[in-house]
Backbone as CSV, one residue per row, in Angstrom:
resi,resn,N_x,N_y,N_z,CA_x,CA_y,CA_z,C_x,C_y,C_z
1,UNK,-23.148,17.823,-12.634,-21.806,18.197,-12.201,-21.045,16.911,-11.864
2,UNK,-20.115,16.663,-12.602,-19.519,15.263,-12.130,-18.042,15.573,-10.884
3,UNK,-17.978,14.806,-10.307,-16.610,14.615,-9.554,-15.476,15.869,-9.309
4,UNK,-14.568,16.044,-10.500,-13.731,17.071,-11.143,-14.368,18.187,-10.719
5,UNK,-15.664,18.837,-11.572,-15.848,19.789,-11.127,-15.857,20.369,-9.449
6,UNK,-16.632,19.340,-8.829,-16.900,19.380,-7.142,-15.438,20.010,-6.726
7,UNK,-14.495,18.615,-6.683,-13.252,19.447,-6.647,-12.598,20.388,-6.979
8,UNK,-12.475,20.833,-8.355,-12.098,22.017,-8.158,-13.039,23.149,-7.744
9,UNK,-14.069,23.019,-7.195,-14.429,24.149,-7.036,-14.850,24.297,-5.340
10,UNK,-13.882,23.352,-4.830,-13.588,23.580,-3.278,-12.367,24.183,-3.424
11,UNK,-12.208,24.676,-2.336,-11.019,25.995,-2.168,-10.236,24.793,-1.626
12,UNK,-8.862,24.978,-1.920,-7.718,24.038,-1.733,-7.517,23.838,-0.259
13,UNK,-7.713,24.731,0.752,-7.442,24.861,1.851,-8.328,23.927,2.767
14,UNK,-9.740,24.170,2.261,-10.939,23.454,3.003,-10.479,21.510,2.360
15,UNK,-10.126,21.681,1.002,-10.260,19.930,0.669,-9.025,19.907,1.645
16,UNK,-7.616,19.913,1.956,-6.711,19.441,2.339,-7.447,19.338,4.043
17,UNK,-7.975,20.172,4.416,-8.717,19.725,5.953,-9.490,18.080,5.863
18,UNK,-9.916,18.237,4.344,-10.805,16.875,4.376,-10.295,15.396,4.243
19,UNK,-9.545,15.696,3.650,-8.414,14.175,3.247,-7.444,14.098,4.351
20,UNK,-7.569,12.848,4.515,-6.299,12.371,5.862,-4.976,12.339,4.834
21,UNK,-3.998,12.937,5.283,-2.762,13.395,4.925,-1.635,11.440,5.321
22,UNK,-0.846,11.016,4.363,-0.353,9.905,4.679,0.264,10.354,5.961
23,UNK,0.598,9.534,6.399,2.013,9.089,7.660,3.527,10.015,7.354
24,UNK,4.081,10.186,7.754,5.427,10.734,7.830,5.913,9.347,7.771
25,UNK,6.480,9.468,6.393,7.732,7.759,6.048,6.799,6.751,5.618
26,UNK,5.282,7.097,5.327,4.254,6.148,4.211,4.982,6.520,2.735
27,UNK,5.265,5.259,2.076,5.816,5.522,0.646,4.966,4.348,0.154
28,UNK,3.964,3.299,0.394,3.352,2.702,-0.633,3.729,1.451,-0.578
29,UNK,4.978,1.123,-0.134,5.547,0.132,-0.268,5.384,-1.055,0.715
30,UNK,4.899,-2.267,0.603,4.847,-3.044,1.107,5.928,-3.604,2.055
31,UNK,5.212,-3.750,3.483,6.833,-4.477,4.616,6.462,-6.377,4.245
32,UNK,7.688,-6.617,5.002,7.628,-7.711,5.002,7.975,-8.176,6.219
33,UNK,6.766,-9.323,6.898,6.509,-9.648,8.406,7.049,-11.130,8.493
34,UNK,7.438,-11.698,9.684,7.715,-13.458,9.516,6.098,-13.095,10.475
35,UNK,5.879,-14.585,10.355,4.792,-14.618,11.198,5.319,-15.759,12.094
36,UNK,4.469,-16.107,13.111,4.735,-17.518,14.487,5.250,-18.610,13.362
37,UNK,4.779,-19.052,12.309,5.417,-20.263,11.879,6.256,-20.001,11.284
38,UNK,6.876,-18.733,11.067,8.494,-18.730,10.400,8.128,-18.388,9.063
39,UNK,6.792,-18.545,8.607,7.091,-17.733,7.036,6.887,-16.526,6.931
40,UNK,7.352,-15.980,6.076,7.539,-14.930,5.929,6.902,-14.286,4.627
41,UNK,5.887,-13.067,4.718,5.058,-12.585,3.838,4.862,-11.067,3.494
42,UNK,5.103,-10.602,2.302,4.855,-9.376,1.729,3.271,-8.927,2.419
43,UNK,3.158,-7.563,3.053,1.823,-7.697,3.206,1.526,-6.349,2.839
44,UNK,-0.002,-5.958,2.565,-0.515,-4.553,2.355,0.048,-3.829,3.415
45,UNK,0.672,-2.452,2.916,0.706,-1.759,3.277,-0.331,-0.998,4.305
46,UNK,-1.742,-1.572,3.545,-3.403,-0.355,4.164,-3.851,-1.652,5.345
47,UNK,-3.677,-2.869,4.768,-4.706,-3.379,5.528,-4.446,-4.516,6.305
48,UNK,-2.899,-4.919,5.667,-2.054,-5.782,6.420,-2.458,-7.450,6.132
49,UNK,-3.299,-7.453,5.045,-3.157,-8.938,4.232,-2.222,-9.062,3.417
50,UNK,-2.044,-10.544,3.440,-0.819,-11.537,2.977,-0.951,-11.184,1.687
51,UNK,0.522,-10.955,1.209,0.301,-10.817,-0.532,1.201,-11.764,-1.307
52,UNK,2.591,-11.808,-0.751,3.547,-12.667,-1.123,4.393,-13.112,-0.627
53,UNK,3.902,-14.462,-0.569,4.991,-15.395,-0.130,6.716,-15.181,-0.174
54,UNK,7.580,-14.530,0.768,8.553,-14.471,0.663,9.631,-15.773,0.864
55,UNK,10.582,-16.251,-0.074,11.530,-17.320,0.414,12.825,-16.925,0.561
56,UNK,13.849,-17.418,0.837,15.218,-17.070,1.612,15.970,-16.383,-0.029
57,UNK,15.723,-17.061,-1.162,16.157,-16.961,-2.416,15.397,-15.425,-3.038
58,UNK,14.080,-15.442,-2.816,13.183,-14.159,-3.364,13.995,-13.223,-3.414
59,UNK,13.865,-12.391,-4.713,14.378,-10.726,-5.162,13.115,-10.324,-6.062
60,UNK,12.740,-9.334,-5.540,11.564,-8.959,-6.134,11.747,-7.247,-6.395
61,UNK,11.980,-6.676,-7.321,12.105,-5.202,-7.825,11.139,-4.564,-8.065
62,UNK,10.179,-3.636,-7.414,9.390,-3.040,-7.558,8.080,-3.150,-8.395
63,UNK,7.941,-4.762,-7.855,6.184,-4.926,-8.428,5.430,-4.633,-8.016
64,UNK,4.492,-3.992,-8.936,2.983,-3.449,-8.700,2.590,-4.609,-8.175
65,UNK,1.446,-4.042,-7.648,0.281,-4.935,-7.042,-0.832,-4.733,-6.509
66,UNK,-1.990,-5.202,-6.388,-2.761,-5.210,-6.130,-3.335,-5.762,-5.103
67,UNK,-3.892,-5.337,-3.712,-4.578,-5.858,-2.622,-5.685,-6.788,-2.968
68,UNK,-5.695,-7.930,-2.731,-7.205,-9.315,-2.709,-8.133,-8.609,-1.561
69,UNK,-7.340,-8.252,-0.810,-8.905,-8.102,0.101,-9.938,-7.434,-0.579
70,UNK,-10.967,-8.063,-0.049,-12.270,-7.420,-0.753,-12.548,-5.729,-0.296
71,UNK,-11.916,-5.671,0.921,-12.699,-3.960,1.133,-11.622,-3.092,1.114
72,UNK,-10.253,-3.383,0.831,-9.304,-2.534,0.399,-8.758,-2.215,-0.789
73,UNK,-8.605,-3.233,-1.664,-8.144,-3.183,-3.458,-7.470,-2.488,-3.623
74,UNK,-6.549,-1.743,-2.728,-5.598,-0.723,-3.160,-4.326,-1.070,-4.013
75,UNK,-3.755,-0.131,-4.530,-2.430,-0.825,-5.443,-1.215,-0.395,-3.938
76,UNK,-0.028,-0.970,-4.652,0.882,-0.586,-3.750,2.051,-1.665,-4.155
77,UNK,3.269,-1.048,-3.928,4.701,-1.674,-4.279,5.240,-3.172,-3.708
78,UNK,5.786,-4.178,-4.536,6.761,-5.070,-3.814,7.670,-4.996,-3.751
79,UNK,8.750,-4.775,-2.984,10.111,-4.496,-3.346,10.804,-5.194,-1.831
80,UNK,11.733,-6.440,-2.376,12.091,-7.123,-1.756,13.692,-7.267,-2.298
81,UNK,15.245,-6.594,-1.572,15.846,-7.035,-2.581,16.802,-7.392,-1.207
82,UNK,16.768,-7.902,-0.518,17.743,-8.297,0.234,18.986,-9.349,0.691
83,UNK,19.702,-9.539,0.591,21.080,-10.159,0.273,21.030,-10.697,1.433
């Protein structure tokens, strides 16, 4: 029985008890933090490592991406467009 099957053949009601439900206003998208020395960095959304270097010039439109940390690897959005 692989994966798929398991799932569907839990009743919808019992899996939604099992999975943690996102945040109210989680959309995926990466914030962007200054830190004590003034730079300023795109970070995971899940786990809150550094992803991209933000500069005063940066516009960045909705790049994919991928988490480095080793125990998170999640994907999740860059989107930096601020004037």
């Amino acid at each position: 029985m692989n994966m798929a099957d398991v799932i569907n053949s839990i009743e919808q009601d019992a899996f939604r008890r099992c999975v943690n439900q996102p945040e109210d206003g989680f959309d995926g998208i990466a914030t962007v933090k200054t830190f004590p020395d003034g730079s300023r960095w795109a970070v995971c959304p899940w786990c809150g490592k550094k992803a991209v270097k933000i500069l005063p010039e940066t516009r960045i439109f909705k790049m994919p991406y991928k988490c480095k940390n080793s125990k998170c690897r999640r994907d999740f959005t860059v989107h930096v467009w601020e004037v």
